[in-house]
N, C-alpha and C positions, 0 to 999 in steps of 0.2 A: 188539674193539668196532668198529675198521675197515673190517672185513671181512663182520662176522654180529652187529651191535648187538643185537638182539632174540635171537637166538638164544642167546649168551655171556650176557646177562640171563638168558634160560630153564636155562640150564647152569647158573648161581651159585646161582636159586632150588630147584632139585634137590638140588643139594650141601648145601643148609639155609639158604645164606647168606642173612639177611635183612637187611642192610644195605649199602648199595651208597655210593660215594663216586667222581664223577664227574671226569676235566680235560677238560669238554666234554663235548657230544653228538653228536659227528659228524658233523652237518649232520640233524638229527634237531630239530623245533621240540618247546619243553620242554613242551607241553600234550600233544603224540603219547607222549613219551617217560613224563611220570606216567602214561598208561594202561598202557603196558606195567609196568610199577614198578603199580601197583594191581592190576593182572591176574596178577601175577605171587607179590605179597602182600610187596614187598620197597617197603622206604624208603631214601631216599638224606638223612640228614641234614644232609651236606655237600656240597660239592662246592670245585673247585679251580680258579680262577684266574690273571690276571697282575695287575700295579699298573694298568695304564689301565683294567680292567675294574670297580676302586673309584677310582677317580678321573675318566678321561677317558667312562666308558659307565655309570655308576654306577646309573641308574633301571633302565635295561636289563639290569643286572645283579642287578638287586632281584627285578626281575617275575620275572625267569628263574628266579632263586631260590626265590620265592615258589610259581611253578607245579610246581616240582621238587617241593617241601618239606623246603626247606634249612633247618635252624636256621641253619648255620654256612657264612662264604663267606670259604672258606681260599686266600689267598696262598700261592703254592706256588717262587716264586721271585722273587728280588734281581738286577737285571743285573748284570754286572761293574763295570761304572764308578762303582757307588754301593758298594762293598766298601771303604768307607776308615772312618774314625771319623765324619768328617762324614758322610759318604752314609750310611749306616747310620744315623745321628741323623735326617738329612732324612726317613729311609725310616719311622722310628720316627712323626714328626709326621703324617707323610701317613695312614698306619694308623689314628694317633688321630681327626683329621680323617673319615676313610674308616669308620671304628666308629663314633663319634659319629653318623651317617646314617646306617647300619645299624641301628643300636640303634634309632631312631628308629621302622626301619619292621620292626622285631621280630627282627633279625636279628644274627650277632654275626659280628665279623670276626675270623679266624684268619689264624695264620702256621705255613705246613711247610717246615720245615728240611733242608737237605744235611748235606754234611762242612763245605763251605767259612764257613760261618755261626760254625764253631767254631777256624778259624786267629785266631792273635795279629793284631792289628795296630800300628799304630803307638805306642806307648806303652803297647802291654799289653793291650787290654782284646780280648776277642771279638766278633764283629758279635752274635752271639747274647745275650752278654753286656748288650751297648748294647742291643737290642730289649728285652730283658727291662726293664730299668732306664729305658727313656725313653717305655715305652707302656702306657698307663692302664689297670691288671687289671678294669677296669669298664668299658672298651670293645675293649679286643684279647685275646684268647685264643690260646694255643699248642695245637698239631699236632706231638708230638714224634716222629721220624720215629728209630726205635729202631735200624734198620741205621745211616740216618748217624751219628747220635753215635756209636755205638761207631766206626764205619768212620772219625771223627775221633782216635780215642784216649782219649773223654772218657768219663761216667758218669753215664747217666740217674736214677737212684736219688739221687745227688748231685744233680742239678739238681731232679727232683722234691722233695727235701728243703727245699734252700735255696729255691726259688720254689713253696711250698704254696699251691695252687690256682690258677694258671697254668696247665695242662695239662686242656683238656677233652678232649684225641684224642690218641692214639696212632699210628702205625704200624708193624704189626709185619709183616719180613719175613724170609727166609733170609740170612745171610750167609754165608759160608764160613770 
């Protein structure tokens, strides 16, 4: 996308793909970008973010959305420094906060997970663990990202079990 934006869009719509999920546009304004995405007959239902872009840019985050034609505006990463039981708590409230305004302007906020989301921490419990348990299934949605969890040790079928309907998205890719 770097490199040949529109071009790797016209590749994926060949290939069949008809759904596309963005971290960004490359310096591509998202009114330019839904034409290519409409010329091309492919949808982008979500797309992928950092935390200031639901918190500190959050309108600008909306519209961007909106002109994409995001249902969903996925969290794609937790800094380091919030990787404790509190920060992960903190991160949880913020989400809710951040979905709650979403929700509002038609839109649902997700979270996509790594490995690191799934290490123990202090007294046991998972960062994943605490997202699940402290973020309102009526304003935050998960993005279960199928290489990481395995690439953790862990077992998505388990977790889709135990949190039934929590998971609107997937991602699936190669491990080795």
């Amino acid at each position: 996308l770097q490199q040949d934006f529109e071009g790797t869009l016209t590749a994926l719509a060949r290939l069949g793909c008809r759904e596309v999920e963005f971290a960004g546009t490359y310096g591509h304004a998202a009114a330019d970008v839904r034409k290519i995405l409409d010329r091309l007959h492919l949808t982008a239902p979500s797309g992928h973010c950092d935390i200031p872009a639901v918190t500190d840019q959050l309108s600008e985050t909306i519209a961007t959305a909106k002109a994409l034609g995001h249902r969903y505006v996925v969290v794609a990463w937790i800094p380091d420094q919030s990787r404790t039981v509190l920060g992960y708590t903190g991160v949880a409230d913020v989400f809710n906060r951040a979905g709650a305004e979403l929700r509002k302007a038609g839109l649902t906020l997700g979270y996509h997970n790594h490995s690191f989301e799934f290490e123990a921490l202090e007294g046991g419990p998972t960062g994943y663990d605490i997202l699940l348990e402290h973020t309102d299934p009526k304003l935050v949605t998960m993005e279960l990202d199928l290489f990481w969890i395995r690439h953790a040790g862990k077992d998505a079928l388990e977790y889709f079990t135990r949190h039934q309907g929590r998971f609107s998205m997937v991602h699936v890719k190669d491990m080795d």
